[in-house]
SERO-4910 file (N, C-alpha, C, O; in steps of 0.05 Angstrom, whole numbers):
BEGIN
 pado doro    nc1    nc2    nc3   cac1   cac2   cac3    cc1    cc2    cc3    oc1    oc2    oc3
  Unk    A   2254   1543   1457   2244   1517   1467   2238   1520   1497   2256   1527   1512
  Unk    A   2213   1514   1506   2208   1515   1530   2207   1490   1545   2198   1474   1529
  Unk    A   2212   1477   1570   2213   1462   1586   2179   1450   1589   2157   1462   1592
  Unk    A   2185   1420   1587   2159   1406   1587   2153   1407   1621   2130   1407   1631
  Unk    A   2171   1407   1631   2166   1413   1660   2181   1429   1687   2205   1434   1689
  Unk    A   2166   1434   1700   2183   1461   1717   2177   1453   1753   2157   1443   1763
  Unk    A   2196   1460   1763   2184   1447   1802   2197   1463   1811   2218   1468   1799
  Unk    A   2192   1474   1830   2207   1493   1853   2214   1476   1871   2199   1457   1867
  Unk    A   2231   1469   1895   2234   1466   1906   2254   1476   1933   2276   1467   1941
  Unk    A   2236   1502   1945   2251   1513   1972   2266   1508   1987   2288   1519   1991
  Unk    A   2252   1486   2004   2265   1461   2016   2292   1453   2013   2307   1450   2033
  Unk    A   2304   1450   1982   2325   1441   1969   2337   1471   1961   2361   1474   1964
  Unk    A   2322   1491   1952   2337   1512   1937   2345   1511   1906   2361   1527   1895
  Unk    A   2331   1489   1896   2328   1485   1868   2298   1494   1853   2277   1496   1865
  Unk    A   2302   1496   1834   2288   1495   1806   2295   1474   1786   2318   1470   1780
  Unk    A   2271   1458   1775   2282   1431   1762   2261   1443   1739   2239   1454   1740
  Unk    A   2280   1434   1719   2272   1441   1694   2269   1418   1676   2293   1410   1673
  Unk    A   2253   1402   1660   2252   1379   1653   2253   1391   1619   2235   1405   1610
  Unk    A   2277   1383   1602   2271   1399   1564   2267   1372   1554   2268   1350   1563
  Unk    A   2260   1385   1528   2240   1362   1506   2261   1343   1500   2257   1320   1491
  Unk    A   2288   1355   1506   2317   1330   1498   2319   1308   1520   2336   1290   1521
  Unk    A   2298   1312   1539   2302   1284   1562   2321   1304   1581   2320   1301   1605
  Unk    A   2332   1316   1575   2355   1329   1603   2335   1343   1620   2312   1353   1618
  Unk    A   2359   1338   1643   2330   1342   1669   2355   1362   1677   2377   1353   1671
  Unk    A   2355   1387   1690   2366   1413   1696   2351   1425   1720   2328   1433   1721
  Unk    A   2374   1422   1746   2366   1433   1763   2389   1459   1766   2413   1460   1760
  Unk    A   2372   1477   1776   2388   1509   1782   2388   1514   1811   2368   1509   1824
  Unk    A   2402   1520   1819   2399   1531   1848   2398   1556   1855   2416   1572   1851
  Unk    A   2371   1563   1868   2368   1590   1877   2376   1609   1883   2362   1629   1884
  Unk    A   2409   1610   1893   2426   1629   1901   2442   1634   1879   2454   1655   1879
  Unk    A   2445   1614   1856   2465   1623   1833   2435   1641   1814   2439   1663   1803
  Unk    A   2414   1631   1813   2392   1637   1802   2391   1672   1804   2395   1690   1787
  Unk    A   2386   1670   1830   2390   1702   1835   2413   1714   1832   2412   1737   1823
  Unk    A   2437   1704   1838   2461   1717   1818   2462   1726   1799   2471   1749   1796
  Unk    A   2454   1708   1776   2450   1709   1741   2427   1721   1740   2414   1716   1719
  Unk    A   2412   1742   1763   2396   1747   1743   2386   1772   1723   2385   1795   1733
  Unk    A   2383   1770   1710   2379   1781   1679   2367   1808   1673   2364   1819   1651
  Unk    A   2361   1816   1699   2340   1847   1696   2369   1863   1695   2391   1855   1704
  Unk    A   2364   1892   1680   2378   1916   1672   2400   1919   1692   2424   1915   1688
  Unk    A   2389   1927   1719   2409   1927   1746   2430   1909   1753   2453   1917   1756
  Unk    A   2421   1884   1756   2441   1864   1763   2460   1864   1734   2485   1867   1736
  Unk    A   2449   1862   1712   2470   1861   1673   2489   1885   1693   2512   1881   1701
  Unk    A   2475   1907   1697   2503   1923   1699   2518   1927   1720   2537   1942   1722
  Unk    A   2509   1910   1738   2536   1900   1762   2551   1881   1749   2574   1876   1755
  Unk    A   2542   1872   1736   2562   1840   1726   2580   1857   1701   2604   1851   1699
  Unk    A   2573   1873   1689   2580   1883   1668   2606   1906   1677   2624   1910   1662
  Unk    A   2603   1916   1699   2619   1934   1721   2640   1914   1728   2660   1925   1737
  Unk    A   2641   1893   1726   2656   1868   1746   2655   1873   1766   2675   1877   1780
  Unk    A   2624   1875   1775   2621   1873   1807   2609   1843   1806   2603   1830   1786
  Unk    A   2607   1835   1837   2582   1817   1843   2560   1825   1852   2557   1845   1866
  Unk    A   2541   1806   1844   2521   1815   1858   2514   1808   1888   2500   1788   1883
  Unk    A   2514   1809   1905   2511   1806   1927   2490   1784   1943   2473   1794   1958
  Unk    A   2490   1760   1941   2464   1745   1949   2467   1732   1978   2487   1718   1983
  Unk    A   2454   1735   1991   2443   1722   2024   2451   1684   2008   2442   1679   1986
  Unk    A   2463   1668   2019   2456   1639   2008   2430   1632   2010   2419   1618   1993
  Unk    A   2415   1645   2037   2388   1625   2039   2369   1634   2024   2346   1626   2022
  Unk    A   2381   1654   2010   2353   1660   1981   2342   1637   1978   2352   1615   1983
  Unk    A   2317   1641   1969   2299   1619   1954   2282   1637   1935   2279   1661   1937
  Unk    A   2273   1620   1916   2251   1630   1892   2225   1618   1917   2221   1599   1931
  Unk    A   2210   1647   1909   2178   1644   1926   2161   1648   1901   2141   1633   1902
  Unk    A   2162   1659   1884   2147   1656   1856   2150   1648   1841   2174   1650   1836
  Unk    A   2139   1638   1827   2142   1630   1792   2127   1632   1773   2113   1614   1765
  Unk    A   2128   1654   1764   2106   1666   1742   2115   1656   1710   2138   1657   1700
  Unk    A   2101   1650   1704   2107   1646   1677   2107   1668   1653   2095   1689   1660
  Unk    A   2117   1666   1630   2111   1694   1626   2118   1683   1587   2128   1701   1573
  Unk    A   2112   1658   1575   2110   1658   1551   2135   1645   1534   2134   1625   1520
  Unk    A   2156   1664   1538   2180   1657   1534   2202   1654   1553   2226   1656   1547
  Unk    A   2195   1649   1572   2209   1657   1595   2196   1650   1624   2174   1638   1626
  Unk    A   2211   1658   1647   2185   1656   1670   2211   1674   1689   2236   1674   1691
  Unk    A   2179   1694   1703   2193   1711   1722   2197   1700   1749   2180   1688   1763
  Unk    A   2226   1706   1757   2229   1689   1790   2226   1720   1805   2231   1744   1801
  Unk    A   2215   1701   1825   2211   1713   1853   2225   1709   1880   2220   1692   1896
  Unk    A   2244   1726   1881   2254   1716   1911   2246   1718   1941   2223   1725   1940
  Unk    A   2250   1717   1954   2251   1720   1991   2263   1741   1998   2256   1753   2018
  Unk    A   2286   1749   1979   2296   1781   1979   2280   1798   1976   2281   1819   1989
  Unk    A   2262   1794   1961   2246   1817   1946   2247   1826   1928   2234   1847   1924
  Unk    A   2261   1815   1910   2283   1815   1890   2265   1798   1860   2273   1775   1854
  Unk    A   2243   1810   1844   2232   1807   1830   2229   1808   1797   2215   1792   1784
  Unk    A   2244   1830   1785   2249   1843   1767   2260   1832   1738   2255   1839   1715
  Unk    A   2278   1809   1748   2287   1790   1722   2270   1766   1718   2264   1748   1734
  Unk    A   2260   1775   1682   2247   1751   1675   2267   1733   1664   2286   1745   1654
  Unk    A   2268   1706   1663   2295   1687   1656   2281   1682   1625   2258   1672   1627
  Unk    A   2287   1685   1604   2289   1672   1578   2287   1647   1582   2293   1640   1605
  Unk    A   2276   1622   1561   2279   1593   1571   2306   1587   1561   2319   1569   1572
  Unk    A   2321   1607   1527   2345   1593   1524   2367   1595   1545   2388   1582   1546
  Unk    A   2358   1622   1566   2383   1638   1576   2380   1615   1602   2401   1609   1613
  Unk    A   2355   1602   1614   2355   1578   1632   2380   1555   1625   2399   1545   1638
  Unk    A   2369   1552   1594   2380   1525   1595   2410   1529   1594   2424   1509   1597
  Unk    A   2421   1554   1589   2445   1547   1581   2457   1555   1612   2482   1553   1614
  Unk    A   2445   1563   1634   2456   1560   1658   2469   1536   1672   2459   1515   1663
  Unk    A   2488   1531   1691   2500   1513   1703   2510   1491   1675   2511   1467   1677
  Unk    A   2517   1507   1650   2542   1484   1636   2571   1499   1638   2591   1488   1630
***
């Protein structure tokens, strides 16, 4: 299930995700890039490391990508595409 609507907002450091259930889901860019999902970071989290994030990360891209949409950070930090189920079930 994909999100009827999507907003970046830098400024704030959110991503707002609007799903077809009426729930409105905002993520914040520094946990965003924590959780995220490419091979590298799975196997720091998987190590029981952390991953290491700057707070003032922000998402600078947002590509969409079908099932999913690829974030882009200010790190440089590009590589994980987010699933829409693996979105939604973030921040419960």
């Amino acid at each position: 299930m994909s999100p009827l609507a999507m907003g970046n907002s830098p400024d704030k450091g959110q991503l707002r995700l609007n799903w077809p259930d009426g729930r409105e889901q905002r993520l914040d860019h520094t946990e965003l890039r924590r959780q995220c999902p490419c091979s590298q970071c799975r196997a720091f989290r998987l190590q029981g490391l952390a991953v290491q994030v700057d707070p003032r990360v922000r998402v600078v891209e947002v590509n969409a990508q079908g099932y999913g949409v690829q974030l882009v950070f200010s790190d440089g930090h590009g590589r994980g595409i987010y699933p829409w189920a693996y979105l939604a079930g973030l921040g419960h």
